[in-house]
Backbone as CSV, one residue per row, in Angstrom:
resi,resn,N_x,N_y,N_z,CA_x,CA_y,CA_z,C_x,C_y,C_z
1,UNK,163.927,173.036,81.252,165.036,173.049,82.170,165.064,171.717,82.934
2,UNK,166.317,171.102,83.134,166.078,169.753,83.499,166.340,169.454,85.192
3,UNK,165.474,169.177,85.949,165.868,169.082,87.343,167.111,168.519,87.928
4,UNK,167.783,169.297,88.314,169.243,168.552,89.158,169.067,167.416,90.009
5,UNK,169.659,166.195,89.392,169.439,164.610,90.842,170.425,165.259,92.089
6,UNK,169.859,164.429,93.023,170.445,164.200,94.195,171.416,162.868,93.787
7,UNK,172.109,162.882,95.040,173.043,161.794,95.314,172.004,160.004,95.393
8,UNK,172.835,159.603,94.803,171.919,157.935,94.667,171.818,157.625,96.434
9,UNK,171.174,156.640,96.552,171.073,155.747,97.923,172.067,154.951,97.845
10,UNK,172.429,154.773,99.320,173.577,154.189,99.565,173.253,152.830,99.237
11,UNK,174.305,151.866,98.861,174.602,150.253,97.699,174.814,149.847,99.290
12,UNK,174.600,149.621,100.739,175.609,149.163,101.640,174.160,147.629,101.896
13,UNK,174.941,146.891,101.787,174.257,145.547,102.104,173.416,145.589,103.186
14,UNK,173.430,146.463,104.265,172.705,146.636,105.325,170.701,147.038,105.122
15,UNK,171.095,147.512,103.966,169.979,147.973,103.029,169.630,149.482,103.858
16,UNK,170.713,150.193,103.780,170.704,151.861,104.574,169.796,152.458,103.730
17,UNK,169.334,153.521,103.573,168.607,154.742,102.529,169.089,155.738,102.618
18,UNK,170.320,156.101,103.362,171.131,157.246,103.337,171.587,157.840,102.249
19,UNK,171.693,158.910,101.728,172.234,159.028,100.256,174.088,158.587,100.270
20,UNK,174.401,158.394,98.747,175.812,158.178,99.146,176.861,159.386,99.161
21,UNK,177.680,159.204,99.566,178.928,160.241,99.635,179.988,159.512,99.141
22,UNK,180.039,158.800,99.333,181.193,157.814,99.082,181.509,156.994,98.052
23,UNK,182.506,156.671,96.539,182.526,155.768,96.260,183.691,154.821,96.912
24,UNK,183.223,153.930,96.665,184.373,152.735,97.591,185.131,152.299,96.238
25,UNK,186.808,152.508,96.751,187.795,152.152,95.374,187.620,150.410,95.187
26,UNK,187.748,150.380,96.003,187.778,148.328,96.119,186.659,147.741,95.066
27,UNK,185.346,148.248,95.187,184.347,147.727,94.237,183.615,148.208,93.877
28,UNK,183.384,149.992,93.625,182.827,150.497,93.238,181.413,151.041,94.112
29,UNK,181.035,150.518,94.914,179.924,150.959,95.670,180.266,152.297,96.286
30,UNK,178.623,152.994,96.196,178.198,153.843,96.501,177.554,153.981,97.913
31,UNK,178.241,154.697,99.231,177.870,154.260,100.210,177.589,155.451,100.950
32,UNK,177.823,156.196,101.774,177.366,156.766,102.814,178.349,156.901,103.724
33,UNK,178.556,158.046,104.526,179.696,157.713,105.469,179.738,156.753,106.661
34,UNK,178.861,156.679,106.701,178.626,155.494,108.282,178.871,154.233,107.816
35,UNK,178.455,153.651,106.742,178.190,152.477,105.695,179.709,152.263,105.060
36,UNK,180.695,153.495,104.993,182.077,153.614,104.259,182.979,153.139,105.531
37,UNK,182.476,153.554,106.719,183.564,153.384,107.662,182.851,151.823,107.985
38,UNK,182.594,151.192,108.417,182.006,149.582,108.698,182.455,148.925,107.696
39,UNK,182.459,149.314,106.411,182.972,148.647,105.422,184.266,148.158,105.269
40,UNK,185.066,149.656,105.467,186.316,150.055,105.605,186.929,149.539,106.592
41,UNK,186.433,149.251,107.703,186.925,148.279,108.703,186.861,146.997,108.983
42,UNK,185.639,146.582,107.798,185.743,144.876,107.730,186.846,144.645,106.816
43,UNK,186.844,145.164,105.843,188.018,145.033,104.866,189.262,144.877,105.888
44,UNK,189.618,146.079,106.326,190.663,145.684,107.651,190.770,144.438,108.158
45,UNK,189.588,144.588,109.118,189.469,142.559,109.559,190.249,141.589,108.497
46,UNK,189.391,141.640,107.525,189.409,140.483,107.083,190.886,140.374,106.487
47,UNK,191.555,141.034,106.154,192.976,141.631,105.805,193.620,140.693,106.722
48,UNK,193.439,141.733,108.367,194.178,141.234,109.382,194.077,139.587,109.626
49,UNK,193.151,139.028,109.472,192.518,137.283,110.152,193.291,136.737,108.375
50,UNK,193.123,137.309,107.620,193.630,136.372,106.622,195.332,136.504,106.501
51,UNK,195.899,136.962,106.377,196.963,136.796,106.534,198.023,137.235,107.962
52,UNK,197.218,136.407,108.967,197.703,136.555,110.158,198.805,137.584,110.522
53,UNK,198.442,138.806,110.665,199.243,139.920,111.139,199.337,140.530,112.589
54,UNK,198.707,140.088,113.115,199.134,140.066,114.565,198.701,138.843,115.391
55,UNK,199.446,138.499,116.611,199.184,137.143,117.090,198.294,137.738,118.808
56,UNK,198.088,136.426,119.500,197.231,136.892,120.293,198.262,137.433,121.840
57,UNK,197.695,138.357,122.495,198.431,139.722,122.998,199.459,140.671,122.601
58,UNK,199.885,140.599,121.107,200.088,141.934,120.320,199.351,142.780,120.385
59,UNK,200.502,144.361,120.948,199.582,145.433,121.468,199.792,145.905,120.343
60,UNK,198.417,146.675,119.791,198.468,147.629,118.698,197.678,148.832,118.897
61,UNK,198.579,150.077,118.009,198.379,151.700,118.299,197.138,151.765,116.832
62,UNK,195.752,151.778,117.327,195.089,152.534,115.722,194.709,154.113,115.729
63,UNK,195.162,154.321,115.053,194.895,155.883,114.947,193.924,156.351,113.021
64,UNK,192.943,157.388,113.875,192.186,157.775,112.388,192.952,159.471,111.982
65,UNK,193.698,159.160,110.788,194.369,160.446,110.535,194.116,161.146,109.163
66,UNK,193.740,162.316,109.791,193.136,163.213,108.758,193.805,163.929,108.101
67,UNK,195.077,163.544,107.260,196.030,163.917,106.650,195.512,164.593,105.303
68,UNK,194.610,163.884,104.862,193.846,164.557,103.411,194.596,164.521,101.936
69,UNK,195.341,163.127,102.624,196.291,162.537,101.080,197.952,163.178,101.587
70,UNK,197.986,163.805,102.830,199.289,164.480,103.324,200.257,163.334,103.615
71,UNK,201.212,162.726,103.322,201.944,161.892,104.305,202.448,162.830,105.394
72,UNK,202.371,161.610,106.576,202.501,162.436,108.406,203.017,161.231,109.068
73,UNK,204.438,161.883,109.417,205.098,160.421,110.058,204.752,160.570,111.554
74,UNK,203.676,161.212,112.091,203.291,160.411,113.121,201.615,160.334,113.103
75,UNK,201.360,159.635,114.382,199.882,159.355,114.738,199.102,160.681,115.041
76,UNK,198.354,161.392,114.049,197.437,162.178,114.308,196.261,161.825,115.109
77,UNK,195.515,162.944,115.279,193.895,162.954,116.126,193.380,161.715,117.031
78,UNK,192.471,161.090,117.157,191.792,159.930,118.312,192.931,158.752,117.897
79,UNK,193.454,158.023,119.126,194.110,156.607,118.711,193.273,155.879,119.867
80,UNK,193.861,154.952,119.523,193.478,153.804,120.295,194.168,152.324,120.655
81,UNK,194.173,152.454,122.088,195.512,151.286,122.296,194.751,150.257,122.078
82,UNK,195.111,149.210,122.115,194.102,147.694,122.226,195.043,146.558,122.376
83,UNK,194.433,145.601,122.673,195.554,144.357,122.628,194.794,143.071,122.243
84,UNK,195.273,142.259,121.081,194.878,141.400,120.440,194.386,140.270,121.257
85,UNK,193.021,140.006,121.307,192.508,138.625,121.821,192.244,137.365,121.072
């Protein structure tokens, strides 16, 4: 009878040992949820700084929405105001 694996260790450059949950569509890594969201938000960054999408004191609304693939024309659950420095 052949023993069932666990989930691999998380691929996150940080060198985590968390198991993964996550594959990441962008490049395939296997990450972890803590390791998916940091990731997921540098990608953001680097998005935002490279093709200059907001300038400095543009207020912006971020919101994390747990739609679950639902489109929702408004801002669900925690937001967050901020203003570009």
């Amino acid at each position: 009878m052949e023993k069932r694996r666990g989930p691999p260790p998380c691929q996150s450059k940080a060198g985590c040992s968390n198991p993964a949950k996550i594959r990441k569509a962008k490049d395939g890594a296997q990450l972890c949820g803590p390791c998916f969201s940091k990731s997921f938000e540098d990608d953001v960054h680097e998005t935002i700084i490279n093709n200059n999408l907001f300038k400095v004191c543009d207020v912006i609304l971020v919101s994390k929405n747990r739609s679950w693939g639902r489109e929702t024309p408004v801002a669900e659950g925690p937001t967050t105001k901020t203003t570009v420095t």
